[in-house]
KENU-69538 format. One record per atom (N, C-alpha, C, O): y, z, x; residue in one letter. Coordinates in steps of 0.1 Angstrom, whole numbers, plus 5000, padded with zeros to 4 digits. Each point is the difference from the previous one (the first is absolute). Example, Ala and Ser with C-alpha at 12.3 -4.5 7.8 and 13.67 -1.06 7.14 Angstrom:
REM residues 2
494350785132A 501250004991A 501250005009A 500050075010A 501149864986S 501150005009S 501150084992S 501150015005S 
This chain:
REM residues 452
496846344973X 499350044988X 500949974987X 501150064998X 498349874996X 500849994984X 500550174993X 499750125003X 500849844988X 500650134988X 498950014996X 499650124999X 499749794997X 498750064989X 498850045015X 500150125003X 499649855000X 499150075014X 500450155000X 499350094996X 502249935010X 500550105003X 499950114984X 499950124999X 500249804995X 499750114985X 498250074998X 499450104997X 500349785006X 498650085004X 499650065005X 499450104994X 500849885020X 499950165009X 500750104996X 499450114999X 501549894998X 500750164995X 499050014990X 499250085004X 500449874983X 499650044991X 498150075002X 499450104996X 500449815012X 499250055009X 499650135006X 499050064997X 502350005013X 499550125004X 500350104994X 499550115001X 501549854989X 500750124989X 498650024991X 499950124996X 499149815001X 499050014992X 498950105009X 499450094995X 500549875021X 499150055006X 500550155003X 499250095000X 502349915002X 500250135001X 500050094985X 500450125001X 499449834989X 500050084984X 498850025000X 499650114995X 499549815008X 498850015000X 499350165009X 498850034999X 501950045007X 499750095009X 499950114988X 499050064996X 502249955001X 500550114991X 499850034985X 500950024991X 497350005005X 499649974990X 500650144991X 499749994988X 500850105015X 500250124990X 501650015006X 500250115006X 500949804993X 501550065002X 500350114996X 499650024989X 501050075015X 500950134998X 501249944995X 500249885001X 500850244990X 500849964995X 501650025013X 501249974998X 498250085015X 501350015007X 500049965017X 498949985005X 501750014999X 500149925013X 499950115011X 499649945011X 500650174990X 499450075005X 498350095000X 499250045009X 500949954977X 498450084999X 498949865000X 500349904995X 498250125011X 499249915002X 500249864988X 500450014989X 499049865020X 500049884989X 501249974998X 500350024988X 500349955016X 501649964995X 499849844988X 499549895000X 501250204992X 499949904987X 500749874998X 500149954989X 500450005025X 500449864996X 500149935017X 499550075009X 501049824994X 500249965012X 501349955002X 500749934994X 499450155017X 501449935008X 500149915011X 500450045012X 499249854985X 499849915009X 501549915005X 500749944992X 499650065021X 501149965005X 499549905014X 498950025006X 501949894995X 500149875008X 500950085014X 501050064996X 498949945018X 500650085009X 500049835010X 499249915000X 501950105005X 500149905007X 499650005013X 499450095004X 500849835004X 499949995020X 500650055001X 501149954995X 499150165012X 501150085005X 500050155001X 500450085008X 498749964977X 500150134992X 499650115012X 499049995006X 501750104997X 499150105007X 499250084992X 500250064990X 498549935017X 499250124996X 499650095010X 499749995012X 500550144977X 500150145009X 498250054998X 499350024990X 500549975022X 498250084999X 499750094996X 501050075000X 497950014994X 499450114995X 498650045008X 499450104998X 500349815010X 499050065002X 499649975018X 500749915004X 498950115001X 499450005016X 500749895006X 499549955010X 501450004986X 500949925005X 501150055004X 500849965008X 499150154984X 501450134998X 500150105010X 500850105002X 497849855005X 500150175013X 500949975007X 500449895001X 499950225007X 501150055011X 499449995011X 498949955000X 501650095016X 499549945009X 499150175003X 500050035011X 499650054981X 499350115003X 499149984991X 499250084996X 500849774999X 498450024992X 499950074982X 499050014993X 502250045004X 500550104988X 500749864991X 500749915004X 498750114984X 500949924991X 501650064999X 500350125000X 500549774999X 501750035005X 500550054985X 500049944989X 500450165011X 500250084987X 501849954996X 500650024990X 500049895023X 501649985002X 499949884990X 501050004992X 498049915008X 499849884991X 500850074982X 500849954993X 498750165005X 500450064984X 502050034998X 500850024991X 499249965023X 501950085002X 500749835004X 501249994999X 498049905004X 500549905002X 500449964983X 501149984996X 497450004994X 500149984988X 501250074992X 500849934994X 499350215007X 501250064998X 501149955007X 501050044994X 499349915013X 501749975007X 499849824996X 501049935000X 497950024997X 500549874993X 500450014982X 500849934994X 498550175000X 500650024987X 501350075000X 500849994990X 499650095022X 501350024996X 501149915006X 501250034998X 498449865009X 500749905002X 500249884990X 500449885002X 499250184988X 499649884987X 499149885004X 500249904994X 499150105011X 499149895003X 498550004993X 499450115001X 500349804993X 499249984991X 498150005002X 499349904997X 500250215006X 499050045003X 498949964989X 500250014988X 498949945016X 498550004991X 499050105005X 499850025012X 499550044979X 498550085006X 499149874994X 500049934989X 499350065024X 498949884994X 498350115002X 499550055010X 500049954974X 499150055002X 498849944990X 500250004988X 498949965015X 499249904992X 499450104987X 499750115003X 500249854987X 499650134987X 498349975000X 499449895000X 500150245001X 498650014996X 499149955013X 498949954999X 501850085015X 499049925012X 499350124999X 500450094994X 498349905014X 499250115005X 500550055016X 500449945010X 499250194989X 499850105012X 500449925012X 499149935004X 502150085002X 500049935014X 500149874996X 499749935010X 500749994980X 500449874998X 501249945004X 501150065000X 498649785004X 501349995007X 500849984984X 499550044990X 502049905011X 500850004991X 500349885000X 499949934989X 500550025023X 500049835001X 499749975016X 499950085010X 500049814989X 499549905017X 501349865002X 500449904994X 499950155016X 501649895001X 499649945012X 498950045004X 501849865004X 500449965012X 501450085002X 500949994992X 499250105020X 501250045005X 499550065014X 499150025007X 502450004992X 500050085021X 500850104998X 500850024991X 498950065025X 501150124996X 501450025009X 500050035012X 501049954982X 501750005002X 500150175010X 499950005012X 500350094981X 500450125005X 499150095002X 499350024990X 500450085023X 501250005006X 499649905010X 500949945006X 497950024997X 499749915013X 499649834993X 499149994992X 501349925012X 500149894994X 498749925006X 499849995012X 499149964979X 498949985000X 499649834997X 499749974989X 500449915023X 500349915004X 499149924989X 500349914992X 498350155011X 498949884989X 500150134985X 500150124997X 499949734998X 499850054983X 498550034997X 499149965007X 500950124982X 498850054995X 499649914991X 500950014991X 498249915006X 499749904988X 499250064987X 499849954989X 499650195018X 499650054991X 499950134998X 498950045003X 502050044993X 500750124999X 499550074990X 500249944989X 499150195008X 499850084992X 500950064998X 500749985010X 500350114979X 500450084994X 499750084996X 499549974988X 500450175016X 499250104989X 500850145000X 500750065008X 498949974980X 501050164999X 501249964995X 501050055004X 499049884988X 501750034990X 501149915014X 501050075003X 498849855001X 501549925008X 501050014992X 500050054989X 501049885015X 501050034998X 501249845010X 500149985011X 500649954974X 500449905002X 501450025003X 500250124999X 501049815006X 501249954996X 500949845005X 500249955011X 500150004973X 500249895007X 501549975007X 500449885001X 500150225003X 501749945005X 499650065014X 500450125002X 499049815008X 499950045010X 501249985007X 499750065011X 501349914990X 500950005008X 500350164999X 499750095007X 501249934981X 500250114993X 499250105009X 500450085008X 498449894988X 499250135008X 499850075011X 499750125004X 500549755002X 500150025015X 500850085006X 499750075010X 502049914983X 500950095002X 499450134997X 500350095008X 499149924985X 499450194995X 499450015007X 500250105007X 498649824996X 499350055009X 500450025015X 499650085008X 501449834995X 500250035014X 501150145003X 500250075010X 500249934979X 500850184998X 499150095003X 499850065011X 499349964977X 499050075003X 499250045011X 499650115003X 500249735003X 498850075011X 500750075009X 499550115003X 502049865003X 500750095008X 500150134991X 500050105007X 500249924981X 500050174996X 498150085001X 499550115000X 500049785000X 498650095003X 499249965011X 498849994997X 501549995015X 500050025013X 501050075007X 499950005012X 501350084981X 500750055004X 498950204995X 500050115007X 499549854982X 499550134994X 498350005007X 499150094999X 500849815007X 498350005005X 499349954992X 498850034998X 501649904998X 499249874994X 500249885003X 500849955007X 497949984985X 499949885007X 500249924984X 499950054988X 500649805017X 500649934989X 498749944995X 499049965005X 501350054982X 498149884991X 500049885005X 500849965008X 498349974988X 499549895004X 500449924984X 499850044988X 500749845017X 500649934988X 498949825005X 499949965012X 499549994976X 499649915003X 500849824993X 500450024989X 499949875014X 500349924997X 499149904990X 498949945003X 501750064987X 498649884988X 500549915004X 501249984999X 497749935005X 500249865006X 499249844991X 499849895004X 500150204980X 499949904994X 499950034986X 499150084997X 501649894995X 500550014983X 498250084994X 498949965004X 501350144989X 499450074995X 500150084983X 500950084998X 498249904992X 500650034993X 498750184996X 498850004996X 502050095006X 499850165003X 499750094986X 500349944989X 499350165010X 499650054989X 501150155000X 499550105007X 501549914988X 501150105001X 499550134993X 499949984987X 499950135017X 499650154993X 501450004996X 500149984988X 501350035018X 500950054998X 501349955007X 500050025012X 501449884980X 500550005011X 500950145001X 500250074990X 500449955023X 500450145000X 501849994995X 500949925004X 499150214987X 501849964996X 500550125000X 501050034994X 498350055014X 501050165002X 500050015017X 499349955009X 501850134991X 500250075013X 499250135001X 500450094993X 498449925017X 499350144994X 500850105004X 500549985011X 499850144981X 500550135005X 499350114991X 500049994987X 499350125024X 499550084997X 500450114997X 501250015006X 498550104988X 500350164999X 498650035004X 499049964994X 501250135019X 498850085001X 500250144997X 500850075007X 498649984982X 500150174996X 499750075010X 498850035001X 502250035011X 500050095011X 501550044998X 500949954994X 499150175014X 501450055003X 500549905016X 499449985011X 502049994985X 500749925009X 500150095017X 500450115005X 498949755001X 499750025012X 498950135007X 499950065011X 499449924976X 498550105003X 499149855005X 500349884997X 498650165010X 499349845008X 498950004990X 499650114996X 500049815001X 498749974992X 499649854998X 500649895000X 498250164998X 498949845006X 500649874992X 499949895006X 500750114984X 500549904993X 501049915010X 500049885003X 501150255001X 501349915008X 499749995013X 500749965010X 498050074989X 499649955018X 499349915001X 499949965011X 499549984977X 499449864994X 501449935000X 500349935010X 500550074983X 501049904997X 500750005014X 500549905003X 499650195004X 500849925017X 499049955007X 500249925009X 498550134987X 499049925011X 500049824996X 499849905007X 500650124977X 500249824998X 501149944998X 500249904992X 501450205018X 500749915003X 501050054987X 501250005004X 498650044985X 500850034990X 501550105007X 499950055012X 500949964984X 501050105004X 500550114991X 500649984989X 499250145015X 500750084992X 501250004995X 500849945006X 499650124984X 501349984994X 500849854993X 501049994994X 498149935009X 500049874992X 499249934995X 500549924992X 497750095011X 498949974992X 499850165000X 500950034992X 498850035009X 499550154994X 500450125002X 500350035011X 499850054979X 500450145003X 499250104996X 499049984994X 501450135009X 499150145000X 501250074987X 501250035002X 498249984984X 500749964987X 498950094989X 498949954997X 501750184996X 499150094994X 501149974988X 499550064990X 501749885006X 500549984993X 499749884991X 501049944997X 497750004997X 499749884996X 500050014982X 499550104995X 500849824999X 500049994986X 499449854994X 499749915008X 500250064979X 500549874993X 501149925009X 499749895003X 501350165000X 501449925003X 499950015016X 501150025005X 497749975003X 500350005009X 499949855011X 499149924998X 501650065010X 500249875003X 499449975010X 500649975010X 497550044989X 498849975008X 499349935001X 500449934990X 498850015014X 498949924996X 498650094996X 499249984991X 500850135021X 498750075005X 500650145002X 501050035006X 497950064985X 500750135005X 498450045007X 499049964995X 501050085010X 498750075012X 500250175000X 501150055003X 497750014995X 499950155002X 499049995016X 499349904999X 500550155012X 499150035010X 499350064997X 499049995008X 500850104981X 499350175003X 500850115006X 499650115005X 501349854996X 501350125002X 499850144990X 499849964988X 500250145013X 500250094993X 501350034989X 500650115000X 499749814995X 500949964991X 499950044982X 500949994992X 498050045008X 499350004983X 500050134996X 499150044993X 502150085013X 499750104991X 501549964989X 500450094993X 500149815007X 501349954990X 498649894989X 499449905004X 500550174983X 499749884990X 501049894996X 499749894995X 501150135007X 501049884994X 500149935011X 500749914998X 498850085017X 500049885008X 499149914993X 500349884999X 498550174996X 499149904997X 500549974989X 500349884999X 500050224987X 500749884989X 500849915006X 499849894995X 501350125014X 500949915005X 499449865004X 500549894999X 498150155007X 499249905005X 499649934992X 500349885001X 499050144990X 499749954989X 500949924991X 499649914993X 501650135008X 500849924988X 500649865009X 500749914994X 498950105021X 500749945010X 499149865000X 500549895000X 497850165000X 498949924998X 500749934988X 500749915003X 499150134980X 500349934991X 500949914997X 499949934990X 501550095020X 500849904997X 499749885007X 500649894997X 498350135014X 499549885008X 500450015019X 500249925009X 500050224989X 499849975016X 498550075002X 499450064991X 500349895024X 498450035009X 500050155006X 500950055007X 498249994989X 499850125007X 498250025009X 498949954997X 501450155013X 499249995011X 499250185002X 500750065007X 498649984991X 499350135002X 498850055007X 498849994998X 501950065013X 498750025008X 499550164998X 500550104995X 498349905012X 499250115001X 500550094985X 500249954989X 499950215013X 500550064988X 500849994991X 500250064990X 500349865014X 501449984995X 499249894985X 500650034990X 498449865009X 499649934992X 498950114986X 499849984988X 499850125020X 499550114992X 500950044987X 499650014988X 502150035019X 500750064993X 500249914987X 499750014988X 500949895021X 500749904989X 499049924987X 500249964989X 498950045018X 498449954989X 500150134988X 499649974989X 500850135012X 500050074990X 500449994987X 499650044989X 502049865018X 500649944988X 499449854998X 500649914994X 498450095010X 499249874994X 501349855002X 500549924991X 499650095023X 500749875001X 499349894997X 500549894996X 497850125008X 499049905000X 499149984992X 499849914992X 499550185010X 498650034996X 500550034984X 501050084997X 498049854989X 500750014991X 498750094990X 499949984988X 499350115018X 499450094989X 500650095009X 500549995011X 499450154977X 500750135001X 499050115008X 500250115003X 498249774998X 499150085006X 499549945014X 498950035006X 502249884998X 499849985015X 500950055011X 501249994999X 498450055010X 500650085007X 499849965018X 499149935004X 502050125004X 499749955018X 499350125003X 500750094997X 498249945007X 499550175004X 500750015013X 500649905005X 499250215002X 500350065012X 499150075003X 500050114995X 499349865013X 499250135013X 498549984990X 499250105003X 500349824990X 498949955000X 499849864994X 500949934996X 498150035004X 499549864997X 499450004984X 499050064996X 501949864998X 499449974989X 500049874999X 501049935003X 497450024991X 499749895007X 498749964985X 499250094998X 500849824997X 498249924992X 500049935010X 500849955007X 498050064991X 498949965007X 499949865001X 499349945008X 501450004981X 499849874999X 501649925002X 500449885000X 500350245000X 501449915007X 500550045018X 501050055005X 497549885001X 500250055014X 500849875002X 500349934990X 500050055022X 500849885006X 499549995010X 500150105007X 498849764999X 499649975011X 500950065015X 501150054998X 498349955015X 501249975008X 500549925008X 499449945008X 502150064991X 500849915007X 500749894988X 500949925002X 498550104986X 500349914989X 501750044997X 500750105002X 499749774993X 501649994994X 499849934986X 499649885000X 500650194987X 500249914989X 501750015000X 500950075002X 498549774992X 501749895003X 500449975012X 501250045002X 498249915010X 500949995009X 501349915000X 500849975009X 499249994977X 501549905000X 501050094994X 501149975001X 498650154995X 501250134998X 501049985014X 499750025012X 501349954983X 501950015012X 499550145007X 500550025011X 498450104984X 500650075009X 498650035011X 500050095008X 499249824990X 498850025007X 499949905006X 498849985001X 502249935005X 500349905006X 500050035019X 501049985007X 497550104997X 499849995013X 498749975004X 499349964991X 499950075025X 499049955001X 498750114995X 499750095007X 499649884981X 499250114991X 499450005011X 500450095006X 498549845003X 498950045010X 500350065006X 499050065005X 502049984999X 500950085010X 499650164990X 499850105006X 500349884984X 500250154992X 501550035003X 500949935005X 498950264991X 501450045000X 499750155001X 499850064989X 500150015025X 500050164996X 501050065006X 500849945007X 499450244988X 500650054996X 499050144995X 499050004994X 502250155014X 499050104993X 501050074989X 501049944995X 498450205001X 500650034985X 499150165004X 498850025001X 502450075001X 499150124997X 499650104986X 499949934990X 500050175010X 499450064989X 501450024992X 501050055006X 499149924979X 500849984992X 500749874992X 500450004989X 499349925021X 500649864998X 499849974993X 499950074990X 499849765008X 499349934990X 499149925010X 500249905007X 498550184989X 499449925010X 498349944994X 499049965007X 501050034981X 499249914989X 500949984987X 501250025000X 498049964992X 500149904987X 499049944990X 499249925005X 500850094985X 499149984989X 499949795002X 500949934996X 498150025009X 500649875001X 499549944984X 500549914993X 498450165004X 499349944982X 501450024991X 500349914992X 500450205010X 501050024994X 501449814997X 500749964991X 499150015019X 500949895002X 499649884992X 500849905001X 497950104990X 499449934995X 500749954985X 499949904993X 500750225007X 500950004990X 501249984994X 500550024989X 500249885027X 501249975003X 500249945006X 500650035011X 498949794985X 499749915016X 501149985006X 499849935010X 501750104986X 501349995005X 499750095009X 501150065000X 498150015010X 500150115012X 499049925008X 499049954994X 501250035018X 498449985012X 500650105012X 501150055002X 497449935003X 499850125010X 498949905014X 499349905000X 501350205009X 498949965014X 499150095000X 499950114993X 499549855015X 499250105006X 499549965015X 498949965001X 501850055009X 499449915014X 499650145007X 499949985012X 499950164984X 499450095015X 498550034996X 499049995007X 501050044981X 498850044993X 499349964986X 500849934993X 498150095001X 499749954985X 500650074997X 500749944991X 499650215011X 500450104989X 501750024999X 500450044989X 500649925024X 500950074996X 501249924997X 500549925009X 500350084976X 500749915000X 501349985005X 500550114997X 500449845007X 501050035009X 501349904994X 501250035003X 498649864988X 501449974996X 500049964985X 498850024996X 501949954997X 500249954989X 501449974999X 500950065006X 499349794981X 501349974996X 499749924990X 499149944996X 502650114998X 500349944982X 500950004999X 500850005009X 499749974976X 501249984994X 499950174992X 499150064994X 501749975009X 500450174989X 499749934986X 500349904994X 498950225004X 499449984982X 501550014993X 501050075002X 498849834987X 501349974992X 501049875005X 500749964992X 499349985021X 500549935004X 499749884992X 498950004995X 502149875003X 500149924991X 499149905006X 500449975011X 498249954985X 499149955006X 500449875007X 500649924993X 499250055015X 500549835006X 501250025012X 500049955011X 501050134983X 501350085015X 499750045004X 499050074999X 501949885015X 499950045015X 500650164998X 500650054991X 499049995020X 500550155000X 498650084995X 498849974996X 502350195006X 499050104994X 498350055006X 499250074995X 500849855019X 498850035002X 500050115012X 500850045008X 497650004988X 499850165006X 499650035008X 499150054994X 500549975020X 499449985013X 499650175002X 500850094999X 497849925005X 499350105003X 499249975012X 499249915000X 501150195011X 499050015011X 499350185001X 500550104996X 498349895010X 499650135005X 500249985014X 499849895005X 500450225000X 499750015019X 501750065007X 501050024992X 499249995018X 501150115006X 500249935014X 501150015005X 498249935001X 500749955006X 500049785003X 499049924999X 502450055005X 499749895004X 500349995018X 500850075006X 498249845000X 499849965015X 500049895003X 499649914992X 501050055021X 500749875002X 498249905007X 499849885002X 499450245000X 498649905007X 499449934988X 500350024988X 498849905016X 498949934991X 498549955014X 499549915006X 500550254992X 498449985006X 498849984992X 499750074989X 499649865015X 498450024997X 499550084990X 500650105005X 498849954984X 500049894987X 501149984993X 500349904995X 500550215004X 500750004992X 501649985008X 500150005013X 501249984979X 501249985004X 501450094990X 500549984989X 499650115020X 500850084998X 501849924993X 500650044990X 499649875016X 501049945000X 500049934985X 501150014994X 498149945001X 499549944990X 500850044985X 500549924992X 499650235008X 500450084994X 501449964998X 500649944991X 499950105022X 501649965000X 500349894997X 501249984997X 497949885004X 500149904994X 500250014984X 500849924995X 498650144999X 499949994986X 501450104995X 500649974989X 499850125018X 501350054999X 500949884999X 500549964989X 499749985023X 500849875002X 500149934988X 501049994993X 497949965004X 499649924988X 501150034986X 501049934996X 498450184999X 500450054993X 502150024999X 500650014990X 499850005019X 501549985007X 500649854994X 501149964997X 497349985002X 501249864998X 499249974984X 500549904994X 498750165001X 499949964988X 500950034992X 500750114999X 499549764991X 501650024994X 499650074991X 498950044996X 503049984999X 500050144987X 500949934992X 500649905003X 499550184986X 501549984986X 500950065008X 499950135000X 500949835005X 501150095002X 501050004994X 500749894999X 499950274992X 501449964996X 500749905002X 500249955010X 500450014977X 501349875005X 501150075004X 500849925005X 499650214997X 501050015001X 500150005019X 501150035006X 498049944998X 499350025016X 500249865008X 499149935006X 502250054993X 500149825002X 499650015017X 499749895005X 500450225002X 499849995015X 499049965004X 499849965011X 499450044981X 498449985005X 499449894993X 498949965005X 501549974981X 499449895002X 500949885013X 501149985005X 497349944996X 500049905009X 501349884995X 499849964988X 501150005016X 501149894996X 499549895001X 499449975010X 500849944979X 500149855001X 500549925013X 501249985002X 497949965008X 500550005012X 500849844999X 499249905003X 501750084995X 500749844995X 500249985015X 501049935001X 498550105011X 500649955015X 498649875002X 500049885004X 498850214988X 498949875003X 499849874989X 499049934998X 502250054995X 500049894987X 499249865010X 499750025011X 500249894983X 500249865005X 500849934987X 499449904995X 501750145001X 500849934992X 501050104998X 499850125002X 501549834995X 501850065001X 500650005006X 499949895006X 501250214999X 501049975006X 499449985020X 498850045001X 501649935007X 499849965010X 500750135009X 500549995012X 499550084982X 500150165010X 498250054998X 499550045011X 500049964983X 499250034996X 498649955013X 498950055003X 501849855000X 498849875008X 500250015015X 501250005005X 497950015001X 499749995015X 501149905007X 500849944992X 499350045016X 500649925009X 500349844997X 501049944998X 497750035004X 499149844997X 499749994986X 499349904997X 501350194991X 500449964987X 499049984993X 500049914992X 498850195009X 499050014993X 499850175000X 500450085008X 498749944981X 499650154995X 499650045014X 499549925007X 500850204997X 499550075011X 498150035006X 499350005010X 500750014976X 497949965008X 499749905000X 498849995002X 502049884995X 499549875006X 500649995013X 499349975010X 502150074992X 500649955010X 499750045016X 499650115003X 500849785007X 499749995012X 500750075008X 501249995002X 497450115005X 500650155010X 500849945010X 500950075005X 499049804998X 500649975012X 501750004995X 500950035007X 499349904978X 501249955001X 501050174995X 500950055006X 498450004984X 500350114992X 499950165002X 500750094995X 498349925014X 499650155001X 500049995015X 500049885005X 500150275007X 500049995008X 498050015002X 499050064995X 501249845017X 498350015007X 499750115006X 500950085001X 498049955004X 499350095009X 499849935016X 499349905002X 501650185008X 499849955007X 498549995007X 499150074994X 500349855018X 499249935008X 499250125005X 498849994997X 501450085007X 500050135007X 500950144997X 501250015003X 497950104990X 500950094996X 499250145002X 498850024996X 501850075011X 499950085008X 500950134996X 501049964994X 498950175007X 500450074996X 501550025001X 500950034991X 499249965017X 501849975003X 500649894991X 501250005001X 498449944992X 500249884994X 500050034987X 500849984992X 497850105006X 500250074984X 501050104997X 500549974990X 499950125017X 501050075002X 501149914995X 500049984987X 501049945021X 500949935002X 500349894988X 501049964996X 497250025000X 500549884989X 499550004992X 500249924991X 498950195008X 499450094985X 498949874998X 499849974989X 499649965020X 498749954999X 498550054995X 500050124998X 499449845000X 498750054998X 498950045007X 499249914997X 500250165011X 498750065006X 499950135003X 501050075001X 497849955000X 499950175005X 500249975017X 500049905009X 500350224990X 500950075014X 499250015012X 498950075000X 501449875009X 499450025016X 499349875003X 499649985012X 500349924977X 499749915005X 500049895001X 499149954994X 501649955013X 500349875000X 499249894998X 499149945006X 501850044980X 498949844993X 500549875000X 501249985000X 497949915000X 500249885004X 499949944989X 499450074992X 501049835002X 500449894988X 499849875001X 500349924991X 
């Protein structure tokens, strides 16, 4: 194909994909993303699945896939979220030719592969593999099973939500080493205590997080946690509020920007004309609603909670969306940027759920697990984080160059994601069996011997 050919087609789909997005937002997190990030990904790239490609061998989408993504950002390796802007409900994101690498090696290629649910790219697969094969031995050691990593088997040029450049680390507002649903979400996906998250009532402006998360802990008879929270939101970190805990903090109007809108508790306030179909998702290209909507997402909420919401109210503030997947009437999430935040920056955004508990099933209509998906989500949506917090941004990874000094370069004297596994990286052996993963930190789930 000529230069000018090849200028076509890009110009091409950059047009068809602008063409989607007739009303841009001014931020890359809140619906419509106001520009494109369009990136060229080579043969090679792994992509990390999101959606039914992602289950486990119990049939459960693999919640370990979100603790993989975390141990590649803190390995400095250069992650993409690929999420198409403005698809509809259940849309794919892109369609590739690829097969699947890990953990079970999948002989015929797929020629025509859906992607859906927010995937997730990286191109230094050598690099990765080393993480990943750490990993799968630390989460088959904990009862888990390793994600499923797919191989792109032909140059693609991808539509980037975000590439990722922090190491996430959370504060969840509990008292240290009290149990609560939050840190039982973050080990269910592989995160580890004491180095992606802590149980942390001490949070400010200066604190060196990405995500601070409340559960609904009984925590809110101190006012100055939530100013604290608040000033923590405005310098540009993410914050997360579930059940009562979103009641409290709405007081100080992190979101919601009239002085006459309010989260009720223990009844339904509701016009008549701001019902929400059901099962409906506005924005399903929102980072944090990046799972399967048909599936839904339930969850209960007893007397007190926050268990409606004014949704006509929101009319007023198209920087907030909401679901609604149990019922017309009851509304259950919302997210924004904190009122005041500087328009167009990352950071500063506000995450609100109703309901008390999360569950690892996804039966019939609805999917309990879904929930803790959108938790996850939210974990890797980036923030401003202090500069003075050098631990947690992502480093310039100079090992994947293809140009400089020749420490830098594979074996065979080329950048590391071009270069050849045979000459450069160790292979996978023929047959690998549990004794073998053990021994050589290979890749497969446990008990059962796979062929190559």
């Amino acid at each position: 194909m000529s230069m000018f050919a090849a200028s076509i087609c890009i110009l091409l789909f950059v047009d068809s994909v602008s063409g989607i997005c007739s009303s841009p937002g001014p931020h890359r997190d809140l619906p419509n993303p106001g520009y494109l990030q369009l990136k060229s990904f080579p043969i090679g790239t792994w992509l990390i699945p999101m959606d039914e490609k992602q289950l486990d061998s119990s049939g459960k989408f693999n919640l370990a896939v979100y603790g993989f993504i975390v141990a590649a950002l803190w390995e400095n390796l250069d992650v993409y979220w690929i999420i198409s802007g403005c698809k509809p409900t259940n849309g794919v994101d892109f369609t590739v030719s690829a097969r699947r690498l890990y953990p079970i090696w999948n002989e015929a290629p797929n020629y025509h592969e859906d992607f859906r649910y927010g995937a997730f790219a990286i191109i230094q697969p050598h690099y990765a593999y080393r993480v990943y094969a750490k990993y799968a031995l630390e989460v088959v050691a904990r009862g888990l099973e390793p994600p499923s990593i797919y191989d792109m088997e032909e140059q693609m040029i991808l539509e980037v939500r975000h590439k990722l450049k922090q190491k996430p680390r959370i504060a969840v507002l509990a008292i240290e080493d009290e149990p609560n649903l939050h840190t039982d979400i973050l080990q269910a996906a592989g995160l580890k205590e004491g180095k992606h998250f802590f149980n942390d009532i001490n949070v400010n402006e200066h604190s060196c997080y990405s995500l601070v998360t409340h559960p609904g802990v009984d925590l809110l008879d101190d006012p100055s946690l939530v100013l604290n929270v608040l000033d923590f939101v405005k310098s540009g970190g993410n914050f997360f509020a579930q059940d009562r805990a979103a009641l409290v903090y709405e007081q100080m109007h992190f979101l919601l920007n009239l002085k006459t809108t309010r989260l009720t508790s223990g009844s339904k306030t509701w016009n008549k004309n701001g019902k929400v179909p059901f099962g409906s998702v506005h924005y399903p290209d929102l980072a944090y609603l990046q799972f399967k909507h048909s599936d839904g997402f339930n969850y209960s909420s007893n007397d007190g909670s926050w268990d409606s919401g004014n949704v006509a109210a929101l009319a007023n503030y198209p920087g907030n969306v909401y679901v609604d997947l149990k019922t017309d009437l009851i509304f259950k999430t919302m997210a924004g940027q904190v009122i005041g935040y500087p328009e167009g920056k990352l950071g500063g955004m506000v995450f609100y759920m109703a309901g008390q508990q999360y569950r690892s099933d996804c039966k019939k209509p609805l999917c309990s697990q879904n929930a803790m998906r959108m938790f996850m989500n939210v974990v890797l949506i980036p923030a401003k984080v202090n500069k003075t917090c050098r631990g947690i941004h992502v480093k310039k990874n100079k090992r994947c160059q293809t140009s400089g000094p020749p420490s830098h370069w594979c074996p065979d004297n080329v950048g590391p994601q071009y270069c050849d596994w045979n000459v450069a990286c160790e292979t996978m052996p023929h047959c690998m069996t549990l004794k073998m993963l053990l021994e050589r930190a290979c890749l497969v789930i446990p008990i059962i011997a796979i062929h190559v």
